[in-house]
N, C-alpha and C positions, 0 to 999 in steps of 0.2 A: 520544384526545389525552392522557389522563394517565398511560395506562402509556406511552404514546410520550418523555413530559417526563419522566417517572421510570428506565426504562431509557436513556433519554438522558444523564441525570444519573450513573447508575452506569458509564456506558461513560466519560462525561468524566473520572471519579473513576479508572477505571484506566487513562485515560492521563495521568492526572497522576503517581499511581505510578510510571508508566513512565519517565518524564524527573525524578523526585526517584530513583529507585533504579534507575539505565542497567544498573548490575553487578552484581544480585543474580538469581536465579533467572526473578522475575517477568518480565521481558520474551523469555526464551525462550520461556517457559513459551505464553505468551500470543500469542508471536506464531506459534508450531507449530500450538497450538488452531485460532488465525484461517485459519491455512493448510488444517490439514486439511478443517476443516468449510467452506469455501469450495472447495475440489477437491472435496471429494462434492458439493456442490450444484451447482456446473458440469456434473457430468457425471452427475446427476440432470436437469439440466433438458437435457442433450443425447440424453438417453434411454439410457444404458448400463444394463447388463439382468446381466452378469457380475461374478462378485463378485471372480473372478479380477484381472481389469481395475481392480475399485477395489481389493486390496491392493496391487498394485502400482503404481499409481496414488500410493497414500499412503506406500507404502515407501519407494519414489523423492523425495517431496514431503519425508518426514523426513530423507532424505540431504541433498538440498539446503540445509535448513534447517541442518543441524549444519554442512557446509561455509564455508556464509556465515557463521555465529557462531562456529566454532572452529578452523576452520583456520589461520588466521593467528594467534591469538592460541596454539594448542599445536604451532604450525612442524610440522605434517605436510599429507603432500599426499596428494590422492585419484588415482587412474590416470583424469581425467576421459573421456578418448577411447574407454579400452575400455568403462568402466562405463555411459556413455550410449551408446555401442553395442549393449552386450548388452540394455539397456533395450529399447531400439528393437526388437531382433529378438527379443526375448521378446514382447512390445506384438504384433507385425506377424502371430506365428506363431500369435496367437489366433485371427487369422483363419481361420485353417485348421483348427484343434482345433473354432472355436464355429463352423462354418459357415454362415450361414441367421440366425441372432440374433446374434451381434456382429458389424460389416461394420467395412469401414476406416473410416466416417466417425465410430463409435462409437471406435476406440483412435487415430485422429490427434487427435481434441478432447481425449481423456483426458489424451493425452502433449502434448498444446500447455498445455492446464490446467497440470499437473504440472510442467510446463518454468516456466510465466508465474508462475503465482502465488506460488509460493514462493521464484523467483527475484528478484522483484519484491519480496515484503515483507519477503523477508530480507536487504533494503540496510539495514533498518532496526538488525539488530547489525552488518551491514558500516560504518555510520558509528559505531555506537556503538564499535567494535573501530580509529574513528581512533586513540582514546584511545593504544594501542600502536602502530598503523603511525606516527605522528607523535608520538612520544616525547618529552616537553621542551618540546613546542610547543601543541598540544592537552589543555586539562587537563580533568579531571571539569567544572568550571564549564561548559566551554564544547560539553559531550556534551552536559547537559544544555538549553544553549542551543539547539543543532541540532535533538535531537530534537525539542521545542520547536515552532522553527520548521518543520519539516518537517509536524508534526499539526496545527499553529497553521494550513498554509498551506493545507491539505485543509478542515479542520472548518468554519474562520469564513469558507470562501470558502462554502461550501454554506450555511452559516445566515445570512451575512447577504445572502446571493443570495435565502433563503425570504423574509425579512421585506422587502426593499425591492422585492423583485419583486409582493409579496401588497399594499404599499401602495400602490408606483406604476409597476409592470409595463404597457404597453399592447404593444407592439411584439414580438412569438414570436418566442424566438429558434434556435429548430429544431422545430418546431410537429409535422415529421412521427416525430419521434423524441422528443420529450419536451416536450408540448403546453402544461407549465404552467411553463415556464422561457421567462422574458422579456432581453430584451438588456438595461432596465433592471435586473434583478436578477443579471445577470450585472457588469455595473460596479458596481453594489452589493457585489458579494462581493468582484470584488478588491479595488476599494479599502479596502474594513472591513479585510479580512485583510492586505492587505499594511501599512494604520496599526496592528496589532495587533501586527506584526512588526519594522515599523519600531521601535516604543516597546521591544519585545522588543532589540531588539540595543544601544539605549545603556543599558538595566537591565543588560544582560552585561555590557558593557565597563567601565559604573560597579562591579557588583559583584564579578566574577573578577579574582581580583590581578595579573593583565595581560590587554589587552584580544583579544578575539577575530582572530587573524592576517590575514582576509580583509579587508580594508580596507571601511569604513562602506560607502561611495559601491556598491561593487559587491554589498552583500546588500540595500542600499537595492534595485536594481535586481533583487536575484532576491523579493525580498517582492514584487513586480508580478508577476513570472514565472511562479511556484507555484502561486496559484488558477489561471491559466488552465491549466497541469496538470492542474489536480486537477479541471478543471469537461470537462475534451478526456478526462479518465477518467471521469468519470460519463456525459458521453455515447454512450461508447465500449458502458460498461455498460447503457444503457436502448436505445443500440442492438440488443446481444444480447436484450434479453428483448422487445424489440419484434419481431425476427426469431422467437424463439421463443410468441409468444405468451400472454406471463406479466406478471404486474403485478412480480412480487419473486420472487428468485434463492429464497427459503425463508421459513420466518416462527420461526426459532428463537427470535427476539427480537420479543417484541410490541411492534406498533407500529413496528419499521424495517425486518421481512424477516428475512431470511437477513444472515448472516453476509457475506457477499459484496456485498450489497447497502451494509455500512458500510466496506468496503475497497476498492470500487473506486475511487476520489481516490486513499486512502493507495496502492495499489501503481503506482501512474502517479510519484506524487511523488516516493516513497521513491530509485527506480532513477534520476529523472532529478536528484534534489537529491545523493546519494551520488556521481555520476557528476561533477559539477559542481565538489563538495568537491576532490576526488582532485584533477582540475585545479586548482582557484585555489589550495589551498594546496599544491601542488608551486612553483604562480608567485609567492605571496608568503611561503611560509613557508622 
């Protein structure tokens, strides 16, 4: 339990980092890490055995990642159609090279990995990169806000799910997939998280020198939205390791697992809160 509180504490501490300094090194940095070592452990617990399969795997995964954070912000484009084609049939042709030890079900999970994960957590520069898609409208203040509430809607749905489920859980709320998550501690988490958010959005609007574009009423409504996100990705994720037969995706991190194991919420939310932005403030900005 204390290196669980302690590394807890240091992962809270860099995502605090992360929403005080949107534009500096640190959240590429950090979210490629998060990426890559969550693709090798995916495709360690799918049992991939080629080492071929994970560079390319992770080559691919760093292309993604630079796409989502830099394309739009240095106005160049990728050939996406050829490049994830050649992918694909370099991927397919291992079959044939590794005949007997890599099979297709070993390079379809790798390329689904590779495609999800980093697709997924690298909404996270894609909203930070509003900053310039919405110029004049969008200011640092309100990056900060987002990313914010994006981690705010992941984290405090999961811990205040643990504590009010641990004091007044009776009722399993998917008992064959994740035996210690109760339906009271799933109301528990949203609502914590989404008052956590709620309070988050009139600190923005009181402190950024114009208030956040998307009108109160409708992020009031996505702070309700989020944790159920972020709790429909965790069980997505204790789905797979309950298929696989694993307590945790890794244990790089004492006390929470694998790398993977802290990012499944974050890559559900990220794609569906980035996804969400793009619309409301097309309609209100």
């Amino acid at each position: 339990m204390k290196s669980r509180i302690i590394y807890g504490l240091l992962l809270g501490f860099l995502g605090i980092a992360i929403v005080i300094f949107p534009f500096t090194p640190l959240p590429d940095v950090a979210v490629l890490a998060a990426v890559l070592v969550a693709v090798y452990e995916l495709m360690k617990v799918f049992g991939v055995k080629n080492k071929f399969v994970y560079a390319m795997s992770m080559a691919f995964s760093t292309l993604v990642i630079a796409y989502s954070g830099y394309a739009s912000r240095l106005d160049f484009e990728i050939p996406v159609v050829p490049v994830v084609t050649a992918y694909i049939m370099i991927m397919l042709a291992i079959i044939v090279v590794d005949f007997g030890k890599t099979t297709f079900n070993h390079v379809a999970l790798s390329m689904a990995a590779s495609f999800f994960i980093p697709g997924a957590v690298g909404c996270y520069l894609r909203i930070r990169n509003l900053f310039y898609d919405f110029d004049g409208i969008v200011t640092l203040g309100h990056i900060r806000f987002i990313i914010w509430f994006c981690l705010a809607g992941a984290v405090f749905a999961d811990t205040f799910a643990l504590f009010v489920g641990v004091k007044f859980g009776k009722k399993k709320l998917c008992p064959r997939v994740s035996p210690k998550k109760t339906v009271e501690g799933a109301i528990g988490g949203v609502i914590g998280s989404a008052v956590i958010n709620i309070i988050a959005i009139f600190v923005c609007n009181a402190l950024c020198y114009k208030p956040f574009p998307i009108p109160v009423p409708v992020m009031i409504v996505l702070s309700f939205v989020l944790p159920v996100i972020s709790m429909l990705g965790d069980l997505i994720a204790s789905t797979i390791k309950r298929n696989y037969g694993i307590k945790d995706f890794g244990n790089l991190i004492p006390g929470h697992g694998g790398i993977m194991d802290r990012i499944d919420s974050i890559s559900f939310v990220a794609p569906f809160m980035y996804g969400m932005l793009v619309i409301l403030l097309k309609i209100f900005a």
